[in-house]
KEKE-3310 file (N, C-alpha, C; in steps of 0.2 Angstrom, whole numbers, plus 5000, padded with zeros to 4 digits):
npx = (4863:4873:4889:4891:4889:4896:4904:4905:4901:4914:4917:4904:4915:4927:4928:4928:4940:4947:4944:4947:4959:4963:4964:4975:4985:4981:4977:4963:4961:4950:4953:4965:4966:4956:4963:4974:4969:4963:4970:4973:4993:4998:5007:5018:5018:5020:5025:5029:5031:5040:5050:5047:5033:5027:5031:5023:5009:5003:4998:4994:5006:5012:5028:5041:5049:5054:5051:5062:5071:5071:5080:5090:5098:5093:5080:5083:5081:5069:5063:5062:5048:5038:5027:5023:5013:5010:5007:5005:5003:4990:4977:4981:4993:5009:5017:5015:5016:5028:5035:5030:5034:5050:5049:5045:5054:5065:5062:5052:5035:5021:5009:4997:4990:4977:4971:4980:4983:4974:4964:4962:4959:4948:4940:4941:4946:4959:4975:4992:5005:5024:5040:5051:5067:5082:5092:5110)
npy = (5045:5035:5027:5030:5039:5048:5055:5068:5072:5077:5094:5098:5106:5101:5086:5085:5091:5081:5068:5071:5073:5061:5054:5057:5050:5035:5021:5012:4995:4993:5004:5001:4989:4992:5003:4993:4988:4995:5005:5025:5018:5026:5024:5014:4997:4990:4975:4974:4963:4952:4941:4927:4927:4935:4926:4915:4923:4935:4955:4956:4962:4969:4974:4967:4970:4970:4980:4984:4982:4996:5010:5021:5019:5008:5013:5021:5020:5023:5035:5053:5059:5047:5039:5028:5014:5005:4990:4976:4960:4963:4972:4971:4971:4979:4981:4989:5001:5004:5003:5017:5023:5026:5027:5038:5045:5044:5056:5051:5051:5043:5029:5019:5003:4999:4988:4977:4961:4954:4960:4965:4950:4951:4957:4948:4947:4940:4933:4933:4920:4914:4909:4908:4914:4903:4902:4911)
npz = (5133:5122:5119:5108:5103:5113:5114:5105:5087:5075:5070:5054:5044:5048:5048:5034:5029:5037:5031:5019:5019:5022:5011:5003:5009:5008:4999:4991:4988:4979:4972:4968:4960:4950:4945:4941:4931:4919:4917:4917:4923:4935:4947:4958:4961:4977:4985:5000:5011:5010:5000:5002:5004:4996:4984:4987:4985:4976:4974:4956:4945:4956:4965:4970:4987:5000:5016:5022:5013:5007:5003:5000:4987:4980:4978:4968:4956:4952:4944:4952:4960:4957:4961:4974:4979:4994:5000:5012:5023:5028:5039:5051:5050:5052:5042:5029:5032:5039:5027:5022:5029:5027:5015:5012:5021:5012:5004:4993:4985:4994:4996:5006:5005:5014:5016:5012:5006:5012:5012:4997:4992:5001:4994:4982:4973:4962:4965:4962:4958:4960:4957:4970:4972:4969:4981:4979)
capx = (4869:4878:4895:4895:4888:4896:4909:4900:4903:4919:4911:4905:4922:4933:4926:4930:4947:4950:4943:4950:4965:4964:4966:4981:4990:4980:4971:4960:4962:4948:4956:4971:4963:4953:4969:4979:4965:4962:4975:4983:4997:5003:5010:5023:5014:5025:5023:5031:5031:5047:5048:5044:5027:5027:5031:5015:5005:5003:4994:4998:5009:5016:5036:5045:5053:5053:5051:5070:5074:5069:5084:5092:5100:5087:5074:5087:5081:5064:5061:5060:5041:5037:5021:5022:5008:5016:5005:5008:4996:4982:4977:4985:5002:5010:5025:5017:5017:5035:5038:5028:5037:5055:5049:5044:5060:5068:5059:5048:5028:5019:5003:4996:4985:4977:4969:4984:4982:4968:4958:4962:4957:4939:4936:4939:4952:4965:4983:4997:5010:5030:5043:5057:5076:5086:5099:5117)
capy = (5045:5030:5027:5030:5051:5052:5063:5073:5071:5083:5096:5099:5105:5097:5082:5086:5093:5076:5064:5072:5071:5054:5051:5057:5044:5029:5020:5004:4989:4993:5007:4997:4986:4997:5004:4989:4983:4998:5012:5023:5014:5030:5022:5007:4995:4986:4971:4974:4958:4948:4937:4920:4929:4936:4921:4913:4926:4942:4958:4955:4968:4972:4972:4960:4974:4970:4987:4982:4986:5003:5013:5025:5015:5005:5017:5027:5017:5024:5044:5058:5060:5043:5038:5020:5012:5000:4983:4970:4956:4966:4977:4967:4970:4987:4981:4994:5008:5004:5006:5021:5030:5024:5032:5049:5048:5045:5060:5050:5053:5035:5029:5015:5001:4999:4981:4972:4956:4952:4965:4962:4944:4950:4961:4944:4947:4934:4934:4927:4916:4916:4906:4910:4912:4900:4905:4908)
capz = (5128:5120:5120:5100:5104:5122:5112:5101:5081:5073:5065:5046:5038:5053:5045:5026:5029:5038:5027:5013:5019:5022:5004:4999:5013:5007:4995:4994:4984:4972:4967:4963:4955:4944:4940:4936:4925:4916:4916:4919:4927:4937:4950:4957:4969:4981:4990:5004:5015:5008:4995:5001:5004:4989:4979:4988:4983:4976:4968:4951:4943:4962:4964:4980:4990:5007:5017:5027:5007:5005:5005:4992:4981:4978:4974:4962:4948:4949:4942:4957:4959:4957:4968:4975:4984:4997:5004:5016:5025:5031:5042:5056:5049:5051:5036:5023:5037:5043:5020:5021:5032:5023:5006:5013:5022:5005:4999:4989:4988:4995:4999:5009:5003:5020:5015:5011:5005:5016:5009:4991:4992:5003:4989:4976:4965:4963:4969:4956:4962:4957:4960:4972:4967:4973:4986:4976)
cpx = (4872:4883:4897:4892:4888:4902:4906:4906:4909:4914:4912:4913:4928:4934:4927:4937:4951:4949:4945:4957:4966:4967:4973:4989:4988:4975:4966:4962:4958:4950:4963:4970:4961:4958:4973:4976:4963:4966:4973:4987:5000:5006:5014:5020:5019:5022:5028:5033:5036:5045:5045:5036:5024:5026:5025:5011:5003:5001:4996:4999:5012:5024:5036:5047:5051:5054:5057:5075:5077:5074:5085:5094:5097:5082:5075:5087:5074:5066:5060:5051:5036:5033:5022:5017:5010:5007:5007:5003:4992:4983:4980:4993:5004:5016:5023:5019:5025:5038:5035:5031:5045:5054:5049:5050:5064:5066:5053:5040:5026:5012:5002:4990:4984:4976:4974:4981:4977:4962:4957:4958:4949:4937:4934:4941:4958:4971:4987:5002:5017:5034:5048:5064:5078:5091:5105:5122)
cpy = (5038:5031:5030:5040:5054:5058:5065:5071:5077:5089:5098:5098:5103:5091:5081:5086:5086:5070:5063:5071:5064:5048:5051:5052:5039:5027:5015:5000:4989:4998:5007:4994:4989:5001:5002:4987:4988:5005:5018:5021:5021:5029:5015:5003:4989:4981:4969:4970:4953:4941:4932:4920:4928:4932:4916:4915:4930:4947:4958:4962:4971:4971:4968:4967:4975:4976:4986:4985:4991:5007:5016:5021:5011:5008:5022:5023:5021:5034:5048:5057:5054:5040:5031:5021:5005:4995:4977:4966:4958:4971:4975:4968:4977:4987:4988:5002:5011:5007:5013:5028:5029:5028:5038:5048:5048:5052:5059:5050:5045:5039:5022:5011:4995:4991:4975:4967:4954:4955:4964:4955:4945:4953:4956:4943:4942:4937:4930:4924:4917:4912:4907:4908:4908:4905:4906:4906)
cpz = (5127:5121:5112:5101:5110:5119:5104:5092:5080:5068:5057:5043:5042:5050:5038:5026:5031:5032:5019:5012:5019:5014:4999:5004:5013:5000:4993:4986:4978:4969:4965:4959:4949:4940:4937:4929:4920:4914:4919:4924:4929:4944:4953:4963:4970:4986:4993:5010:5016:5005:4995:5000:4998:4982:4981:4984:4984:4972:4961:4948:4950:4960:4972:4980:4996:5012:5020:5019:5003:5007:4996:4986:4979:4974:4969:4957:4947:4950:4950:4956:4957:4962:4968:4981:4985:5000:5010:5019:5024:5036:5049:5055:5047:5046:5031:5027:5039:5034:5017:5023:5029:5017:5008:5016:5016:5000:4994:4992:4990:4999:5001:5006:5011:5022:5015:5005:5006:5011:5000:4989:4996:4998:4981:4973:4968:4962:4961:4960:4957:4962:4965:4972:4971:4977:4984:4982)
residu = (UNK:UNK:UNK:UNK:UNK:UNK:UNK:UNK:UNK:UNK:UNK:UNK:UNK:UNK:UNK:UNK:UNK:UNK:UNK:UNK:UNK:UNK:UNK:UNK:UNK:UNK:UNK:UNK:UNK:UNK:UNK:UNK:UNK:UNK:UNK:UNK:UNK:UNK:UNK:UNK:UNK:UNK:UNK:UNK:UNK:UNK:UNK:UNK:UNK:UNK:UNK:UNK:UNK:UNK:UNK:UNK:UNK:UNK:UNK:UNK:UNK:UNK:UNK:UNK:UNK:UNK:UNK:UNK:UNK:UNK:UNK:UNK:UNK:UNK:UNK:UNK:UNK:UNK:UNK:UNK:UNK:UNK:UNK:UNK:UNK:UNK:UNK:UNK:UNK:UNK:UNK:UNK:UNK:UNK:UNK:UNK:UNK:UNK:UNK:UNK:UNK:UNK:UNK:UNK:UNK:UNK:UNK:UNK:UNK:UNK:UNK:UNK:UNK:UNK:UNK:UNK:UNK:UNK:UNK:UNK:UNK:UNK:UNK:UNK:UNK:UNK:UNK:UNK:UNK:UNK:UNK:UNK:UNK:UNK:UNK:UNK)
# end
């Protein structure tokens, strides 16, 4: 026996039931893409890593809102029942996790774009840039 079938696979529909679930907590960068570039726009994509990042470079069409942000007053500009999908570096950086778990505490539905940045970029697509505000 290997070490990859010393524990036996899940079976059939334990398998299903998980994998399936796994989609309504995440989503990948091609299918953000494929939804920025061609519609519908039924969700808010946040780039969750804080601005200076942000103004680097970032998914075009995302918003700056660093997950340290994410409280009610903030997200009382968008409609109840408003799905965001949150980002941050890469899979190395648990930022959209930490803004993942802040919206569902807010009540709001979210999903994870598990790739970040990194993943966006190994997939190909370009980043846009943006200045940062000065400091008043």
């Amino acid at each position: 026996m290997s070490i990859v079938t010393d524990i036996p696979a899940a079976a059939s529909a334990d398998a299903l039931a998980h994998f399936t679930a796994s989609f309504t907590f995440e989503t990948d960068c091609w299918d953000v893409h494929h939804t920025l570039s061609s519609g519908p726009l039924d969700f808010v994509l946040l780039d969750v890593r804080g601005t200076e990042k942000y103004a680097a470079g970032h998914v075009p069409g995302a918003i700056d809102l660093a997950h340290r942000k994410i409280i009610g007053s903030t997200m009382a500009a968008y409609p109840d029942g408003t799905l965001f999908v949150v980002y941050c570096a890469g899979p190395h950086c648990n930022g959209a996790a930490r803004a993942a778990v802040r919206l569902a505490k807010l009540g709001r539905p979210v999903k994870v774009m598990p790739g970040g940045i990194t993943g966006w970029l190994d997939e190909g697509f370009a980043l846009e840039t943006s200045e940062v505000a000065a400091a008043a």
